[in-house]
C-alpha positions as CSV (number, residue, x, y, z in Angstrom):
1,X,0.0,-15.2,9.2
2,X,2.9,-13.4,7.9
3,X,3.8,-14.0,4.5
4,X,7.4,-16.5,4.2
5,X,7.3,-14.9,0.8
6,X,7.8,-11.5,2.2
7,X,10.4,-12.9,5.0
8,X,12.4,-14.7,2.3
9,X,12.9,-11.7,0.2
10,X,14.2,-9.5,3.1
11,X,17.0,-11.7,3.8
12,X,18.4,-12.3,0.1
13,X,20.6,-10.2,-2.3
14,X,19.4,-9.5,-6.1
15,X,21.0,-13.3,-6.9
16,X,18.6,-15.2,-5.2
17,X,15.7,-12.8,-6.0
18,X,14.5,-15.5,-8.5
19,X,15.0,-18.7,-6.8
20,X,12.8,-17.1,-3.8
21,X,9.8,-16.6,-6.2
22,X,10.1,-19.6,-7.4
23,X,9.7,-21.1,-4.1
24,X,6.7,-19.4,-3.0
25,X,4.4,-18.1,-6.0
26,X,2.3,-20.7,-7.9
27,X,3.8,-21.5,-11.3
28,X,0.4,-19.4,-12.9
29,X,1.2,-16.7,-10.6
30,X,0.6,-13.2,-11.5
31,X,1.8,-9.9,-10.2
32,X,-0.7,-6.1,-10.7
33,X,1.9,-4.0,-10.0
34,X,2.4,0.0,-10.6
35,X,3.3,2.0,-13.5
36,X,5.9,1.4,-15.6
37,X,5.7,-2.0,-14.8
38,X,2.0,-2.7,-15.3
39,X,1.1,-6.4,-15.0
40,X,3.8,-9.9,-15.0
41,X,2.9,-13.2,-15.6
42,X,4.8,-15.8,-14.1
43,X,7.4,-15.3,-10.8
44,X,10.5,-15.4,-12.7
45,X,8.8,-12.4,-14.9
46,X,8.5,-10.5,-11.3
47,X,12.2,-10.6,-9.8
48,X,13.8,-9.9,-13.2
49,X,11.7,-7.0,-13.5
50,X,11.3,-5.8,-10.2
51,X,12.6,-7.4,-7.3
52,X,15.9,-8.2,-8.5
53,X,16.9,-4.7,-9.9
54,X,15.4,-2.8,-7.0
55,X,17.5,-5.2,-4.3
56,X,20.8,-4.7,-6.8
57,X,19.4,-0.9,-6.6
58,X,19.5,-0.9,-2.9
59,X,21.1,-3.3,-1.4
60,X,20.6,-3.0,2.0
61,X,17.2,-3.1,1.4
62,X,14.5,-3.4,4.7
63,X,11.3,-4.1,4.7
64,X,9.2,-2.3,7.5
65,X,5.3,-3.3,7.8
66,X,3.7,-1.1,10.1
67,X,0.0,-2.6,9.0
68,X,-0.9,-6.5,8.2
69,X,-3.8,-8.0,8.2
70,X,-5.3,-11.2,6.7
71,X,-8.3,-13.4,6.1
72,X,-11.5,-14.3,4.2
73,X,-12.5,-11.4,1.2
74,X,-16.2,-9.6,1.4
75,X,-15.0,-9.0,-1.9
76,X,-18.9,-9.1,-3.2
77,X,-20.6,-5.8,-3.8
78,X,-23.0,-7.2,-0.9
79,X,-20.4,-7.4,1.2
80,X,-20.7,-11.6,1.4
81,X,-17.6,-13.4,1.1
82,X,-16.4,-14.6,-2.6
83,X,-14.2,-17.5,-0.8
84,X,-10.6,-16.2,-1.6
85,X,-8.2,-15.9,1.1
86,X,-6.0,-12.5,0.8
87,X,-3.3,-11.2,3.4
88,X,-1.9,-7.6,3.1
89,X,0.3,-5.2,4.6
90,X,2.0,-1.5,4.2
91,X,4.8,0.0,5.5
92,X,8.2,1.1,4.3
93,X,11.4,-0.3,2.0
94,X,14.0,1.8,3.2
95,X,17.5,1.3,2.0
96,X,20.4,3.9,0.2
97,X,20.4,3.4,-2.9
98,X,23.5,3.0,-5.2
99,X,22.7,2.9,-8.8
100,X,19.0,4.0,-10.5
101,X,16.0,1.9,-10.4
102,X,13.6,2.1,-13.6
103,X,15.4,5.4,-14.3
104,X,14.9,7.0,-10.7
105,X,18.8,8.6,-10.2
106,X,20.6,7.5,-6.7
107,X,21.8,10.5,-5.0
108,X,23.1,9.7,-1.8
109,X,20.7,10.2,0.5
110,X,18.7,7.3,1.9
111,X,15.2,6.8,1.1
112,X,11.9,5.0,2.1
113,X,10.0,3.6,-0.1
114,X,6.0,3.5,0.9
115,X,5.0,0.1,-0.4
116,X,1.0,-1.6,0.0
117,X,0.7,-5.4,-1.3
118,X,-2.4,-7.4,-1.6
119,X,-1.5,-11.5,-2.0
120,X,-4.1,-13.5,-2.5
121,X,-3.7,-17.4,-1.0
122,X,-4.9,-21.1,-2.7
123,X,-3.9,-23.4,-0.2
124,X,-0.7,-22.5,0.5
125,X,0.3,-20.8,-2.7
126,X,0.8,-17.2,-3.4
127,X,-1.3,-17.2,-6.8
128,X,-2.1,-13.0,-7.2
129,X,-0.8,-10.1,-6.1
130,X,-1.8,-6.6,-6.0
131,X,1.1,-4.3,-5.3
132,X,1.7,-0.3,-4.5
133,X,4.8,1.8,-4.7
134,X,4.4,5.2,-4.1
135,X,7.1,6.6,-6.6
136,X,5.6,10.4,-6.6
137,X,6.8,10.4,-3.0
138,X,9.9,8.5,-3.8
139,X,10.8,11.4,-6.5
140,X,9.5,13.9,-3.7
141,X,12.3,12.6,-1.4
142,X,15.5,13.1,-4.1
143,X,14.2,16.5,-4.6
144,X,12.9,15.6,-8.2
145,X,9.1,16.1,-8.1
146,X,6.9,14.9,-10.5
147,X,3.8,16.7,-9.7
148,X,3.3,20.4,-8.7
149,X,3.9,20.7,-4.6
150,X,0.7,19.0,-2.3
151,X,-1.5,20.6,-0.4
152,X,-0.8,18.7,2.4
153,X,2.5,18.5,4.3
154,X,4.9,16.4,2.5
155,X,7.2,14.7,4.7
156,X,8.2,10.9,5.6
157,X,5.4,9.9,8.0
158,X,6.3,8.8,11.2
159,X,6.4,5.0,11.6
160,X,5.2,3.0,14.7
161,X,8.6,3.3,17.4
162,X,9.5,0.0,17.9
163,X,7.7,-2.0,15.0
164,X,6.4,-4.7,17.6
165,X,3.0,-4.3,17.4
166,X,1.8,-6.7,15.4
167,X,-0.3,-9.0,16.0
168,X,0.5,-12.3,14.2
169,X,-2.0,-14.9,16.5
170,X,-5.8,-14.8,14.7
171,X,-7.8,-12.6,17.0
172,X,-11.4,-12.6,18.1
173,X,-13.7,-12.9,15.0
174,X,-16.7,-10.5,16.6
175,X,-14.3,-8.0,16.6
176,X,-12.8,-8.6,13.2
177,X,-16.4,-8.4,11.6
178,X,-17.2,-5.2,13.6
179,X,-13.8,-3.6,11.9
180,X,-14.9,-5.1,8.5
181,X,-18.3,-3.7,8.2
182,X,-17.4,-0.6,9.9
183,X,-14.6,-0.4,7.0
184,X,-16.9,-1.1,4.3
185,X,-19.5,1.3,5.7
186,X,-16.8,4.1,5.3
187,X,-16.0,3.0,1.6
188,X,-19.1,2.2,0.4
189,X,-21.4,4.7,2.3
190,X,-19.6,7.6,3.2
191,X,-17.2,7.5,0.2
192,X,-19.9,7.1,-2.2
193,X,-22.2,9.6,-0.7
194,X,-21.0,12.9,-2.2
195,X,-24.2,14.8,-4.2
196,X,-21.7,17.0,-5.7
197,X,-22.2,19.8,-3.7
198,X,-22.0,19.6,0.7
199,X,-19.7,17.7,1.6
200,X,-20.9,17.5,5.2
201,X,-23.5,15.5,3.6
202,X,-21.3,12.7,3.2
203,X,-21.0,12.3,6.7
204,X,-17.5,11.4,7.0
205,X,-17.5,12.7,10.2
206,X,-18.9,9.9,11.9
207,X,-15.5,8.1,10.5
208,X,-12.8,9.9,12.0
209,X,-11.7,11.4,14.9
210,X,-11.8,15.4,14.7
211,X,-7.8,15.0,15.3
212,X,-7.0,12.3,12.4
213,X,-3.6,12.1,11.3
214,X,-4.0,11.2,7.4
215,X,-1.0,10.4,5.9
216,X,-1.4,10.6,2.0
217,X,0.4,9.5,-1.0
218,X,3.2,11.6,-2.6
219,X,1.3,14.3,-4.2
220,X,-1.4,14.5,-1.9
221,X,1.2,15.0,1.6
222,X,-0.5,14.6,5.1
223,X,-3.4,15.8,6.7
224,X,-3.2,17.0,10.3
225,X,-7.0,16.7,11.5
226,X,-10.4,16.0,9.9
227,X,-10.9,19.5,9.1
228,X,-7.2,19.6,6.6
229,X,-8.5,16.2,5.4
230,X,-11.4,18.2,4.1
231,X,-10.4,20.9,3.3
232,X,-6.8,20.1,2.1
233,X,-7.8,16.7,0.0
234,X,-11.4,15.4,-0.1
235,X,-12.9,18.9,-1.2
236,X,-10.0,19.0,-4.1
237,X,-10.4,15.7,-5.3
238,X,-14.4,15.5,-5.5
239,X,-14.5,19.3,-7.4
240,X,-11.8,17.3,-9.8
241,X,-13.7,14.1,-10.0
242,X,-17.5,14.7,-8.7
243,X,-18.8,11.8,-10.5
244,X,-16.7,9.0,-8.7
245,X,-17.6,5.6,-7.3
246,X,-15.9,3.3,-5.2
């Protein structure tokens, strides 16, 4: 199901930032959230750090959520579950922005804002919650960069048209488990199969279709088929990092 928490923020102005936490984290609640604002304790800790400046930032603030899904964690290295309940989601929080958040200048221009959360259920209660914001590409978008230009194409990726697709109702759970292993096959196989020198030995191929469209992060940009997503930003990376494990 859709997260009230996330419906309840949308429709509120930087006022009533704190009384919507308060309503739907648990009292021992705690936020991971990016750099500079690390990790908060408490839901009144998160909308007067966060929430609350960014909606008085922007405040016509939207929230777009182009992916969402939910259920049961395989969060064991075996892939069994560990019996938490998470939901997530991605999209955009697109808005103008009037006045500077955490230092970031408003200049007039509108912006979206990729976000990612992670929120972990007990019961009913909102008791973690694991949060992206991608403020390189933020920075990229005002024409401030904070990294040297990506290798990829940096642009705003295009959204789904209409946002209607989806699917709220809990769907077939054959098909969910296919998804799941096939998901952690690609991050715990493929990902972790680099010997530091071919990377057709990885065989990421079997993954992706030779026409992916891989959007990355600000300072990464997009990747327009398998063979930019190799070349462009898995080849960088490994040379930089050859040692890493998922």
């Amino acid at each position: 199901f859709r997260p009230s928490f996330w419906d309840a923020l949308d429709k509120v102005e930087s006022s009533s930032t704190q009384r919507v936490c308060a309503d739907h984290l648990d009292p021992n609640f705690v936020w991971n959230g990016p750099a500079p604002l690390g990790r908060c304790e408490r839901h009144e800790v998160l909308a007067e750090s966060f929430w609350a400046p960014l909606k008085k930032a922007i405040p016509d603030l939207k929230r777009e959520t182009h992916l969402f899904f939910g259920g049961a964690s395989s969060g064991r290295a075996d892939g069994s579950q560990d019996g938490r309940m998470w939901v997530c989601g991605t999209g955009y929080l697109s808005g103008l922005p009037l006045e500077s958040f955490l230092g970031i200048p408003a200049v007039g221009r509108p912006v979206r804002i990729r976000w990612g959360e992670f929120l972990r259920f007990d019961g009913e209660n909102i008791v973690e919650a694991q949060t992206i914001i991608d403020f390189v590409d933020w920075f990229e978008q005002i024409d401030l960069p904070v990294l040297p230009p990506p290798r990829g194409a940096a642009h705003v990726f295009p959204a789904p048209t209409g946002y209607d697709g989806m699917l709220e109702a809990r769907q077939d759970d054959s098909e969910s488990r296919k998804t799941l292993e096939f998901g952690r096959d690609f991050i715990y196989g493929g990902l972790n199969n680099f010997d530091q020198q071919d990377l057709a030995k990885m065989g990421m191929a079997r993954f992706f279709h030779p026409n992916l469209k891989w959007y990355g992060p600000g300072g990464i940009g997009a990747c327009l088929s398998f063979s930019e997503f190799e070349t462009l930003h898995q080849q960088p990376w490994l040379v930089a990092f050859p040692d890493r494990k998922v």
